[in-house]
C-alpha positions as CSV (number, residue, x, y, z in Angstrom):
1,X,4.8,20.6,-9.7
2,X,7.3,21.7,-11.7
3,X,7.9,21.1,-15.8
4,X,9.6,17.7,-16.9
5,X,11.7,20.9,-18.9
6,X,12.5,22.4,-15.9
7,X,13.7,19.1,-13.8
8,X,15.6,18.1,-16.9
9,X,17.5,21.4,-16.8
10,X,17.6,21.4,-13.3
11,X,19.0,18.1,-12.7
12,X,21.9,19.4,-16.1
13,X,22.9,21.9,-13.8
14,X,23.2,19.8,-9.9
15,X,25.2,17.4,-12.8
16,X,27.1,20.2,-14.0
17,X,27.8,21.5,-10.4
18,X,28.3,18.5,-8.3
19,X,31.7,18.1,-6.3
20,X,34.4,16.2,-8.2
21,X,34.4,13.4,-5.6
22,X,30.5,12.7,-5.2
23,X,29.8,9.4,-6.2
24,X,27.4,9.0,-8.8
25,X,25.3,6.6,-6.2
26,X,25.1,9.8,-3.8
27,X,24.6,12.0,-6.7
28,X,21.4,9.6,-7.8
29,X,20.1,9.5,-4.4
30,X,20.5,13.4,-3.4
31,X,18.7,14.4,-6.9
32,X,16.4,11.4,-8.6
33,X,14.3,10.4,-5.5
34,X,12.5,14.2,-6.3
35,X,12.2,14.0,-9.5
36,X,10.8,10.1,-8.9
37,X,8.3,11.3,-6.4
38,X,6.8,13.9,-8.8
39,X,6.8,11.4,-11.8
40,X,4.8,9.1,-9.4
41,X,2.3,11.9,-8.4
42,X,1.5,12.5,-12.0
43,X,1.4,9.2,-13.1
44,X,-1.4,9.1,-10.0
45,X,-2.9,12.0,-11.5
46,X,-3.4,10.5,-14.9
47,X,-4.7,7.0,-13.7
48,X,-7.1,9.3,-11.9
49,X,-8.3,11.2,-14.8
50,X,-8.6,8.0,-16.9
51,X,-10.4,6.0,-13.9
52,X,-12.6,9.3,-14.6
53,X,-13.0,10.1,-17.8
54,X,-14.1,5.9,-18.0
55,X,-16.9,6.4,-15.4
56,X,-18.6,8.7,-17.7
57,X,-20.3,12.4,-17.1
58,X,-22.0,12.6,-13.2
59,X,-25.4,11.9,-12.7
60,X,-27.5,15.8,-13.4
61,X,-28.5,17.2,-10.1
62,X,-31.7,19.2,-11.5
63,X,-34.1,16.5,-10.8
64,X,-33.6,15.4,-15.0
C-alpha cells in the first residue's frame, strides 16, 4: 500500500501528463478508482484495529 504522499504525487504527475483531449470524467475514472480502493482498504484496516483495540487484551493462554 502505497503513501497518501506518494498517490498524491502520483496522481500530480498522470494530471500533469494526461493527453490534452482526455476528459476529466475518463481522467477520474482511469486514476481515482485506485486510489479509492486503497482509501477503502485502510479505512477497513482501522475500523479493525479499533473493533480491536475495544475488545480489550486476549484471554492468557498459561492456564492464569
Amino acid at each position: 500500500m502505497d503513501s497518501v504522499a506518494d498517490i498524491a504525487d502520483d496522481l500530480e504527475h498522470a494530471w500533469a501528463t494526461r493527453p490534452p483531449d482526455q476528459s476529466v470524467t475518463d481522467w477520474e475514472v482511469a486514476h481515482l478508482r485506485p486510489v479509492r480502493e486503497q482509501v477503502h482498504a485502510v479505512e477497513k484496516r482501522v475500523f479493525d484495529l479499533e473493533r480491536c483495540i475495544a475488545s480489550g487484551p486476549p484471554p492468557c493462554s498459561h492456564g492464569e
